[in-house]
Each structure stands twice: as structure tokens, then as C-alpha cells.
Backbone atoms as SQL, in Angstrom:
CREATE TABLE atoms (id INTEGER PRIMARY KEY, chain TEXT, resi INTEGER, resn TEXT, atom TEXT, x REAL, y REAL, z REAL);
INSERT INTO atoms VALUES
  (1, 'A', 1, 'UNK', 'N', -34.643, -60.948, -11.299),
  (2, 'A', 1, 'UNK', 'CA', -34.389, -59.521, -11.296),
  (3, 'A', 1, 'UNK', 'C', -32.873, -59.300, -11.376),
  (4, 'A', 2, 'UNK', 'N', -32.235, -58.446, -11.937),
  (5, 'A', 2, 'UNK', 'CA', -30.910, -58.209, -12.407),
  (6, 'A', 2, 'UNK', 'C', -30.489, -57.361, -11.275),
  (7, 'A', 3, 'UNK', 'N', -28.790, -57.814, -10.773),
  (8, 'A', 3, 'UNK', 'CA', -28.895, -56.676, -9.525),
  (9, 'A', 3, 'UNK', 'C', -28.390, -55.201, -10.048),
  (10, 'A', 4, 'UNK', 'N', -28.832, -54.641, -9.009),
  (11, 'A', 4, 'UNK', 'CA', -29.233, -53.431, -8.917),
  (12, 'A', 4, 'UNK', 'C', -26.965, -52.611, -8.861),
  (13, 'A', 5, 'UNK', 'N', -26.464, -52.194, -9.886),
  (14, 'A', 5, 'UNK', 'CA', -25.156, -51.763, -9.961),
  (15, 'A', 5, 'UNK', 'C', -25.176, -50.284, -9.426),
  (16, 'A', 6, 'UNK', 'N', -24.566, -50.133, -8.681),
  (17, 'A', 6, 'UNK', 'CA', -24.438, -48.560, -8.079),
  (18, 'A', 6, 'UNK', 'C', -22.702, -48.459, -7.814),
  (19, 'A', 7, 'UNK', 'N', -22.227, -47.215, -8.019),
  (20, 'A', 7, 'UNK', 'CA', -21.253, -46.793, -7.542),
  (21, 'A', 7, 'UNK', 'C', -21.151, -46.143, -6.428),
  (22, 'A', 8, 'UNK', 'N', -19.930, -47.098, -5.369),
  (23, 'A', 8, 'UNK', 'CA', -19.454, -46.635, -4.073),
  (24, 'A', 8, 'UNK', 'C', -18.448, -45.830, -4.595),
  (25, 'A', 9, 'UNK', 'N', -18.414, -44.449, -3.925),
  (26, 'A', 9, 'UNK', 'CA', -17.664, -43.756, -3.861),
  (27, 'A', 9, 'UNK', 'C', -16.480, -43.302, -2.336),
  (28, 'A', 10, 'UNK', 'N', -15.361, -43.633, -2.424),
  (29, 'A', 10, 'UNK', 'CA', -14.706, -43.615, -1.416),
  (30, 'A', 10, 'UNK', 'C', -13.941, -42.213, -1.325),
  (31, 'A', 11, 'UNK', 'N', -13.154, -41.703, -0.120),
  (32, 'A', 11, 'UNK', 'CA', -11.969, -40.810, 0.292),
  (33, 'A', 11, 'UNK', 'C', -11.465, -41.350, 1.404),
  (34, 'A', 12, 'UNK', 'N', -10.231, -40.668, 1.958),
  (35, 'A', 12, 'UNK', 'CA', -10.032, -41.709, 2.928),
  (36, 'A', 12, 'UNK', 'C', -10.791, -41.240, 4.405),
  (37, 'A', 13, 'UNK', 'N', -11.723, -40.942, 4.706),
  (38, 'A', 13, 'UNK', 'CA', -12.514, -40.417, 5.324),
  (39, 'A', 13, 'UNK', 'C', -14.112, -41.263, 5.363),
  (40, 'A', 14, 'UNK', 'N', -14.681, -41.005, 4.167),
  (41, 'A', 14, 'UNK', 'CA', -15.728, -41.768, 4.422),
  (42, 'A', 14, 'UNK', 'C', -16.073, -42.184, 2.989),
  (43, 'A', 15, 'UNK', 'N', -17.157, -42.431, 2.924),
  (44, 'A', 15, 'UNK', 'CA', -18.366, -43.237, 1.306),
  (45, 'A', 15, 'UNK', 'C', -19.670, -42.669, 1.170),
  (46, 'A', 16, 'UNK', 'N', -19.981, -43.188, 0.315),
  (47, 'A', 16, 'UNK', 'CA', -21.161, -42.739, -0.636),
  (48, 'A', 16, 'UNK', 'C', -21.294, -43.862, -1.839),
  (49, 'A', 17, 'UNK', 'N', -22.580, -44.104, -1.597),
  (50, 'A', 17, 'UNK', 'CA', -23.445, -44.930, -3.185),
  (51, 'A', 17, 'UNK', 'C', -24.386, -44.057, -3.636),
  (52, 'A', 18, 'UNK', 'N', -23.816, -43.987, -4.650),
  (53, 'A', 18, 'UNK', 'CA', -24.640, -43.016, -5.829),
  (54, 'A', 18, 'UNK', 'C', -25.869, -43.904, -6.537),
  (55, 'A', 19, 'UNK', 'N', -27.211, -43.180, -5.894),
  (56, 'A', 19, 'UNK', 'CA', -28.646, -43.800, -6.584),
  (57, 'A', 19, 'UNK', 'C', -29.203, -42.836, -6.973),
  (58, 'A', 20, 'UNK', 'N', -29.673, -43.026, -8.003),
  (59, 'A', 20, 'UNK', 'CA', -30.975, -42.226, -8.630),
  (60, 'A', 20, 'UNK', 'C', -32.353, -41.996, -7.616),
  (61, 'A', 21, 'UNK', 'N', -32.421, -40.532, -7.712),
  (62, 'A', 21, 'UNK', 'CA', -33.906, -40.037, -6.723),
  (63, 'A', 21, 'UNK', 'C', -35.030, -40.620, -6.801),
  (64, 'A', 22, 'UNK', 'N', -35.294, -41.167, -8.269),
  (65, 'A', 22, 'UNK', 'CA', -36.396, -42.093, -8.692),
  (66, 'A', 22, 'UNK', 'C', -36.406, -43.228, -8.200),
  (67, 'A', 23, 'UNK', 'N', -35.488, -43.952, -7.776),
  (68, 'A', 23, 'UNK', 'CA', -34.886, -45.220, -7.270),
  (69, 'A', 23, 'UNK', 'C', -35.330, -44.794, -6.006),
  (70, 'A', 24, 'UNK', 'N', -34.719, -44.025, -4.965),
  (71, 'A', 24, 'UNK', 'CA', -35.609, -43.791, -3.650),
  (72, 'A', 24, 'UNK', 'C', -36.805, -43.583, -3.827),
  (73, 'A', 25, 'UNK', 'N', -37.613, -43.051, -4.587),
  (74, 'A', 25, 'UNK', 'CA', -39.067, -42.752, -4.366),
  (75, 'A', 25, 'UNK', 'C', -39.796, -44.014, -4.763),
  (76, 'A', 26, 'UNK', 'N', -39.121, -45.061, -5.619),
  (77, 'A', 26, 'UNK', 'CA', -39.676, -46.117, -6.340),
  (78, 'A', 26, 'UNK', 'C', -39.619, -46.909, -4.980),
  (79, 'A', 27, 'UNK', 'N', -38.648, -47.055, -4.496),
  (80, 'A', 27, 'UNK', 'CA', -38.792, -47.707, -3.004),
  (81, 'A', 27, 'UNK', 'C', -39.234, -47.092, -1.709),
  (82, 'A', 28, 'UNK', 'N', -39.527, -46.071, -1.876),
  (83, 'A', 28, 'UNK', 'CA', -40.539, -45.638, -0.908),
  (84, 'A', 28, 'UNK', 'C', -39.846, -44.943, 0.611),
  (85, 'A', 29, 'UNK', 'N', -38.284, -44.513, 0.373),
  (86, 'A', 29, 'UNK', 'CA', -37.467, -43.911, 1.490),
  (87, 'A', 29, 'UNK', 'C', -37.285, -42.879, 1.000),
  (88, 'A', 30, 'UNK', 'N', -37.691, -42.340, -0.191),
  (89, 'A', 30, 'UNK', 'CA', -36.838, -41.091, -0.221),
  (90, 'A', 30, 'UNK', 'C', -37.119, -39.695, 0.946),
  (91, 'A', 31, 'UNK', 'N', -38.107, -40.109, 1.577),
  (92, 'A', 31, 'UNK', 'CA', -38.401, -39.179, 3.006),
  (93, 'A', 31, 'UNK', 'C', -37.653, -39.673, 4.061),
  (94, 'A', 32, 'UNK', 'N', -36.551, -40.564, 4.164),
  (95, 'A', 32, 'UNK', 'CA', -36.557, -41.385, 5.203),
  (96, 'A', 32, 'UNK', 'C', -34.839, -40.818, 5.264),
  (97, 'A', 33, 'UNK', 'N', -34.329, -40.462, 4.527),
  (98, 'A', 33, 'UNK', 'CA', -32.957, -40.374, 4.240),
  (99, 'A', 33, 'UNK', 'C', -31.967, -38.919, 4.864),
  (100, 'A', 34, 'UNK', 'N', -31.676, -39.044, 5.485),
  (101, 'A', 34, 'UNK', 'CA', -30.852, -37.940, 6.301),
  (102, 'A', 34, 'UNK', 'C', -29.811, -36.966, 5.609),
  (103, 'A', 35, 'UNK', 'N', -29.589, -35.945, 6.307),
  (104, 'A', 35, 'UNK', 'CA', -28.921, -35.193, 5.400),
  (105, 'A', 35, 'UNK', 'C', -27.213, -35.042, 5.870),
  (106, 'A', 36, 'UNK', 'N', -27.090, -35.888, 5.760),
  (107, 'A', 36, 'UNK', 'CA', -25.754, -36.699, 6.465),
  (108, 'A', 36, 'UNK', 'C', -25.575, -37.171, 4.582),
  (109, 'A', 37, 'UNK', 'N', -26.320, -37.123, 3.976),
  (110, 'A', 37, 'UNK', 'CA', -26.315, -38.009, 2.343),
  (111, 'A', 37, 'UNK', 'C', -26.065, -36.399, 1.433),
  (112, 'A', 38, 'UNK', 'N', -25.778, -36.798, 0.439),
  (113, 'A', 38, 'UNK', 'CA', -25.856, -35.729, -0.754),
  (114, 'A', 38, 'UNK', 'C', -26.337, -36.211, -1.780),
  (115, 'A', 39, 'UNK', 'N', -26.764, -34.518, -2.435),
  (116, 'A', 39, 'UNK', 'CA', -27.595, -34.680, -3.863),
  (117, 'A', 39, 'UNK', 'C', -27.183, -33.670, -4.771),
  (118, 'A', 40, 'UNK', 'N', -27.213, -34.600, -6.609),
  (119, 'A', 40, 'UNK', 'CA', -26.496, -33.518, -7.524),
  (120, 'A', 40, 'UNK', 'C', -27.346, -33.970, -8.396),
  (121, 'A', 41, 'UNK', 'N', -27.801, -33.029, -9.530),
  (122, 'A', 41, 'UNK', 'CA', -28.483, -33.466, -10.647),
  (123, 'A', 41, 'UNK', 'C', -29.887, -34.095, -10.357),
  (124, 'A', 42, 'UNK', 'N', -29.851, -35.362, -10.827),
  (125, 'A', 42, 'UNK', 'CA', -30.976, -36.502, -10.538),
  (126, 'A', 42, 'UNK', 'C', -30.411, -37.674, -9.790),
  (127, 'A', 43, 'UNK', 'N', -29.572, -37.587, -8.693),
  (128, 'A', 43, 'UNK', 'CA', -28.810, -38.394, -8.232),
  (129, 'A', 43, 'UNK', 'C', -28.618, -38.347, -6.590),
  (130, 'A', 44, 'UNK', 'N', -28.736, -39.177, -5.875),
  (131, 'A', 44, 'UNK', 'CA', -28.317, -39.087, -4.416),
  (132, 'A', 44, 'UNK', 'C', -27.038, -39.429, -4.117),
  (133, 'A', 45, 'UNK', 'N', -26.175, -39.535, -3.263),
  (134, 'A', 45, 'UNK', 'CA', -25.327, -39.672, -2.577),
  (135, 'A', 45, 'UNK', 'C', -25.588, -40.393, -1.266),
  (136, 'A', 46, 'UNK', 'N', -25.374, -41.364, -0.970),
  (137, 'A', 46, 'UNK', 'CA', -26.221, -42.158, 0.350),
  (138, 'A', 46, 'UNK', 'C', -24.932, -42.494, 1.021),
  (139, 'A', 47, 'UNK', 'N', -24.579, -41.307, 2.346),
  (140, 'A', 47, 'UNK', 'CA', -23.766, -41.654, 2.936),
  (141, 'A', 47, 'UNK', 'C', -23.564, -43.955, 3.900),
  (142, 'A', 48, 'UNK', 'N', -22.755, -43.688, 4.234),
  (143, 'A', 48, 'UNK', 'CA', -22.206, -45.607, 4.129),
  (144, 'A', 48, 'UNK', 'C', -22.704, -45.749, 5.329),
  (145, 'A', 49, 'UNK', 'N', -22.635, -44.541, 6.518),
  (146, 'A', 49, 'UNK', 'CA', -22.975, -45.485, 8.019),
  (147, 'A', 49, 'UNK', 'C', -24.435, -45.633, 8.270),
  (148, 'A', 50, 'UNK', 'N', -25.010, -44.934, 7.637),
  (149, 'A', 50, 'UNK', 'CA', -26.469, -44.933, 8.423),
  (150, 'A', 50, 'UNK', 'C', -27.514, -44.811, 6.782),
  (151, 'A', 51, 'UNK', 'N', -27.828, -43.963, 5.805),
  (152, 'A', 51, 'UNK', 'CA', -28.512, -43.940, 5.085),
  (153, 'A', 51, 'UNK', 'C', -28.376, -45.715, 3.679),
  (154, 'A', 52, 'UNK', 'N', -27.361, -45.729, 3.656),
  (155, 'A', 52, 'UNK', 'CA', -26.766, -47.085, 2.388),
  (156, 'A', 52, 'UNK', 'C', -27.567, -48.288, 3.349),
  (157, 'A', 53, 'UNK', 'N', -28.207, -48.428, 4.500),
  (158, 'A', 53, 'UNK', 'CA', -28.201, -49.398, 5.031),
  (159, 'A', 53, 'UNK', 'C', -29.740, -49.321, 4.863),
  (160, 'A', 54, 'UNK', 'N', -30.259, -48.611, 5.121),
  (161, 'A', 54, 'UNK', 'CA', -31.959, -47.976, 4.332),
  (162, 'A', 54, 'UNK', 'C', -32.442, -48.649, 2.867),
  (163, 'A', 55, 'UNK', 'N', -31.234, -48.403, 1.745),
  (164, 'A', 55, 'UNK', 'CA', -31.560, -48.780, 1.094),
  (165, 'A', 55, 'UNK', 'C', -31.229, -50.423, 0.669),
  (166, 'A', 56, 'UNK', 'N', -30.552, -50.954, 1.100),
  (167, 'A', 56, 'UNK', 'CA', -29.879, -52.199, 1.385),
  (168, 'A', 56, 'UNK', 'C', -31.811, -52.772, 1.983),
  (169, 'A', 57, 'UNK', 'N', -31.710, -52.270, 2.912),
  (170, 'A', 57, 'UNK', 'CA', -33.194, -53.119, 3.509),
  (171, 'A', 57, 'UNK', 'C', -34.105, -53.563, 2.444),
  (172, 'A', 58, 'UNK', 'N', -34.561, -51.751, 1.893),
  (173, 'A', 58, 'UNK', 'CA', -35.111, -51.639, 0.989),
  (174, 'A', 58, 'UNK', 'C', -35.564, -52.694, -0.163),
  (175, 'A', 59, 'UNK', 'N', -34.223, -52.886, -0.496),
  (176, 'A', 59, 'UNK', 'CA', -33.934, -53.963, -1.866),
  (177, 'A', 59, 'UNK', 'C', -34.113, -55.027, -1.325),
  (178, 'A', 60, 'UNK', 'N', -33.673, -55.419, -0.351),
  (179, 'A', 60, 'UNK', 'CA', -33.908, -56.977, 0.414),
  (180, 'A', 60, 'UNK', 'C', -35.525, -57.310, 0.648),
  (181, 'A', 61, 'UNK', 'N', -36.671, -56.290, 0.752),
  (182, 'A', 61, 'UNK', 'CA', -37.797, -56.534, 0.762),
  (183, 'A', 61, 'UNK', 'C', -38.386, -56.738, -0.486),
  (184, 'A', 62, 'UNK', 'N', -38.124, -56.338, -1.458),
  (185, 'A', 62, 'UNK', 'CA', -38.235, -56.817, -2.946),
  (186, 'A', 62, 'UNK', 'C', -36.764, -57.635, -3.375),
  (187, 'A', 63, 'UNK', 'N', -36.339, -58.356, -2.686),
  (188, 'A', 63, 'UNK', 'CA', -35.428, -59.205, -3.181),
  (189, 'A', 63, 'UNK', 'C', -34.586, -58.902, -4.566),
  (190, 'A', 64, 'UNK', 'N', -33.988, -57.483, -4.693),
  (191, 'A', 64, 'UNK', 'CA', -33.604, -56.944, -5.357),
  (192, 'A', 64, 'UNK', 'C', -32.006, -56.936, -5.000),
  (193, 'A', 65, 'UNK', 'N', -31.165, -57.515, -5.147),
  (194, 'A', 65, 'UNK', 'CA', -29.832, -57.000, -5.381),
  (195, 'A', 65, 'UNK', 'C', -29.095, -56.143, -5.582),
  (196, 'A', 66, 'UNK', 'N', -27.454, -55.654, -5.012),
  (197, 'A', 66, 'UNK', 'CA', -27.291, -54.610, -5.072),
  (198, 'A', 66, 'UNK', 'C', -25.915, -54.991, -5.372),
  (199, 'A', 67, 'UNK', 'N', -24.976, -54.421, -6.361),
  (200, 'A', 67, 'UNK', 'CA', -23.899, -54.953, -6.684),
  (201, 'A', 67, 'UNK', 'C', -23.279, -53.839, -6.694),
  (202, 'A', 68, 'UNK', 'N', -21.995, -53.019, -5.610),
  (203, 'A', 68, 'UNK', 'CA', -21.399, -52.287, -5.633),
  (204, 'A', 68, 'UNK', 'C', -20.204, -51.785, -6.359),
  (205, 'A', 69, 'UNK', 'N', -19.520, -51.405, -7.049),
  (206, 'A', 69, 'UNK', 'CA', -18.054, -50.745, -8.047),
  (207, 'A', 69, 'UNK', 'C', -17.613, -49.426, -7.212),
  (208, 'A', 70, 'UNK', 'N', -16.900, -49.844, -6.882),
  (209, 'A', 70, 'UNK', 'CA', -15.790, -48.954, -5.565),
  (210, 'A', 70, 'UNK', 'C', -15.276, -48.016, -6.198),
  (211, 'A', 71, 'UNK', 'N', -15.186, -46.793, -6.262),
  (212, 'A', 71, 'UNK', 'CA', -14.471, -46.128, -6.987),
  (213, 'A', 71, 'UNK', 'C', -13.310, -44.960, -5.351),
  (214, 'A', 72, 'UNK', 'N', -12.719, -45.401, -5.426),
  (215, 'A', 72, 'UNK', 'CA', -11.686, -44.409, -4.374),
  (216, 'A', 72, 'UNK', 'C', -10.751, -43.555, -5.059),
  (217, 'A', 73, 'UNK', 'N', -10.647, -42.530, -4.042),
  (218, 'A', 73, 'UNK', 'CA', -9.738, -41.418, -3.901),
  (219, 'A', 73, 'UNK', 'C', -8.494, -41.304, -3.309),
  (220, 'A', 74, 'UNK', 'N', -7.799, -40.995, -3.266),
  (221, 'A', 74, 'UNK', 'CA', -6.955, -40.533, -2.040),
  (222, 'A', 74, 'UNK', 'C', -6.998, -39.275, -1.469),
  (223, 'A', 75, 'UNK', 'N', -7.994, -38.467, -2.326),
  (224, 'A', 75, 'UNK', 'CA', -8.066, -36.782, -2.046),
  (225, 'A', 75, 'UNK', 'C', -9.222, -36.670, -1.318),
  (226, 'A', 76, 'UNK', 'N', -9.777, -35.699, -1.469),
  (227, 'A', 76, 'UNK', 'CA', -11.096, -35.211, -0.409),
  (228, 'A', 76, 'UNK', 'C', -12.098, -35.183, -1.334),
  (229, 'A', 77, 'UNK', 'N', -13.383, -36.103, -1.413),
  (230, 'A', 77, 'UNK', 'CA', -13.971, -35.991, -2.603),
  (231, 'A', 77, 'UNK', 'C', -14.886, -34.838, -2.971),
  (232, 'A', 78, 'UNK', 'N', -15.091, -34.305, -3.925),
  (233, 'A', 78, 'UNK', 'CA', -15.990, -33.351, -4.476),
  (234, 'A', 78, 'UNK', 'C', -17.383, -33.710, -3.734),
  (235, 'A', 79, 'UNK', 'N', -17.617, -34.934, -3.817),
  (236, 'A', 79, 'UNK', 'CA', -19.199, -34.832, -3.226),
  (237, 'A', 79, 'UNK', 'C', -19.390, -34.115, -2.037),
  (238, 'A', 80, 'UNK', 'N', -18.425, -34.113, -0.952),
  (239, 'A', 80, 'UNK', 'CA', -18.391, -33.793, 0.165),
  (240, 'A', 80, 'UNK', 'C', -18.896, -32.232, 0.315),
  (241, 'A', 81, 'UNK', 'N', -19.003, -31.045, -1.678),
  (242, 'A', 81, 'UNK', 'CA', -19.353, -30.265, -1.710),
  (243, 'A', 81, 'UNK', 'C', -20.379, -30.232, -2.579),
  (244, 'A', 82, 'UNK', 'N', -21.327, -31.348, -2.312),
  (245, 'A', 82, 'UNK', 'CA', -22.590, -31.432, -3.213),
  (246, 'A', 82, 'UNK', 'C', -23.776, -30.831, -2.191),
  (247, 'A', 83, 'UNK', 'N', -24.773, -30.478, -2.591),
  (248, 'A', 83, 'UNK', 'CA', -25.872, -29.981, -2.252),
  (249, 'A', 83, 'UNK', 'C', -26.747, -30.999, -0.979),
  (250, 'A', 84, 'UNK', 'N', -27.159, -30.782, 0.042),
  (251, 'A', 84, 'UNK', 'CA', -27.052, -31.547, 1.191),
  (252, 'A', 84, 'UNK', 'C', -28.437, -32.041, 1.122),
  (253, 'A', 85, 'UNK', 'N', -28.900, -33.664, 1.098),
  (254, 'A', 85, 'UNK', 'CA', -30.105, -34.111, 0.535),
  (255, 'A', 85, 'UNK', 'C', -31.019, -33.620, 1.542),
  (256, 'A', 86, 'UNK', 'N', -32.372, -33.764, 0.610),
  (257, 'A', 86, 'UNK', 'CA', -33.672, -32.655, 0.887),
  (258, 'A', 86, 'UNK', 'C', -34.430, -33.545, 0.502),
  (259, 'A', 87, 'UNK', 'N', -35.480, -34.635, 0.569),
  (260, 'A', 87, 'UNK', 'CA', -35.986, -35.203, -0.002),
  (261, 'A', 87, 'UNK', 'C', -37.490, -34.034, -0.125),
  (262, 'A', 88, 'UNK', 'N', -37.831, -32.843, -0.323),
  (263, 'A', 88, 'UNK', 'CA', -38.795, -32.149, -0.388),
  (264, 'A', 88, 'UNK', 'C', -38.324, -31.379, -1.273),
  (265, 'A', 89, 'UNK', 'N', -37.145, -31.559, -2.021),
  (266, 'A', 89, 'UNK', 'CA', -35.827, -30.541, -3.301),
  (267, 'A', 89, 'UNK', 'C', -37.041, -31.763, -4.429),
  (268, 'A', 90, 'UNK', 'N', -37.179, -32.748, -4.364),
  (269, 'A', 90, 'UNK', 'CA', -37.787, -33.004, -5.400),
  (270, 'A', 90, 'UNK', 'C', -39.120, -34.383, -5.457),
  (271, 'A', 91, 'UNK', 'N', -39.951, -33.857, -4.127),
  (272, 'A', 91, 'UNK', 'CA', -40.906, -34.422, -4.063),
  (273, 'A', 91, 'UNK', 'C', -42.124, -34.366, -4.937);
């Protein structure tokens, strides 16, 4: 299985890995995910302390890999004004 590439998104404050909603529902958390995370488009935002570790499990039970690309800021990131995840926004 090819690992799984997601972008970490940094500020100097906190993170976010950007996954596709289909990707949570394909693994079976997308009810499980707090709204401590954000959502834009067809896309989650999986805050770093508590939700990224959900899906980390996740992948480790299907032995799926997860290969992160850091992308940082030094500013305050835009996500921080994304739409606050709902996993019932697109159940």
C-alpha cells in the first residue's frame, strides 16, 4: 500500500493535517473527530493534539502509512478561520 501523503499545516501556535472527508468516512472516524479540527470544501483540517492521533491509529489498523509535508507560517493561519468540523455537515 503506498503511504498515505497529507499536508501538515503549521503557525506558530498550533497544526493541522489536511484529509479528505471521504478518507475519514472510509476509515470509519469521521463521527469521532472534535471540533477543535476544521473543515473547507471536501477537506478536513485535523487539529495535531488530539484529532491527527485518531487518524494515525486509524491507518495503523490497516497498516496504511502516513507521510507528512510541513508546510509553515510565521503568520496566523487562515484555517484558524475555516468552518468548525461537523461530521453531520456531510454525513
Amino acid at each position: 500500500m503506498q503511504n498515505l501523503k497529507l499536508n501538515y499545516f503549521t503557525d506558530p501556535g498550533h497544526g493541522w493535517v489536511c484529509v479528505k472527508l471521504d478518507k475519514l468516512q472510509d476509515l470509519g472516524i469521521a463521527d469521532q473527530i472534535s471540533t477543535y479540527s476544521y473543515m473547507r470544501g471536501s477537506s478536513a483540517y485535523l487539529e495535531e493534539d488530539c484529532d491527527l492521533s485518531l487518524l494515525f491509529a486509524a491507518c495503523d489498523a490497516i497498516d496504511q502509512r502516513i507521510e507528512l509535508i510541513t508546510k509553515h507560517t510565521n503568520n496566523r493561519s487562515p484555517i484558524r478561520s475555516y468552518a468548525t468540523y461537523q461530521a453531520r455537515a456531510f454525513a
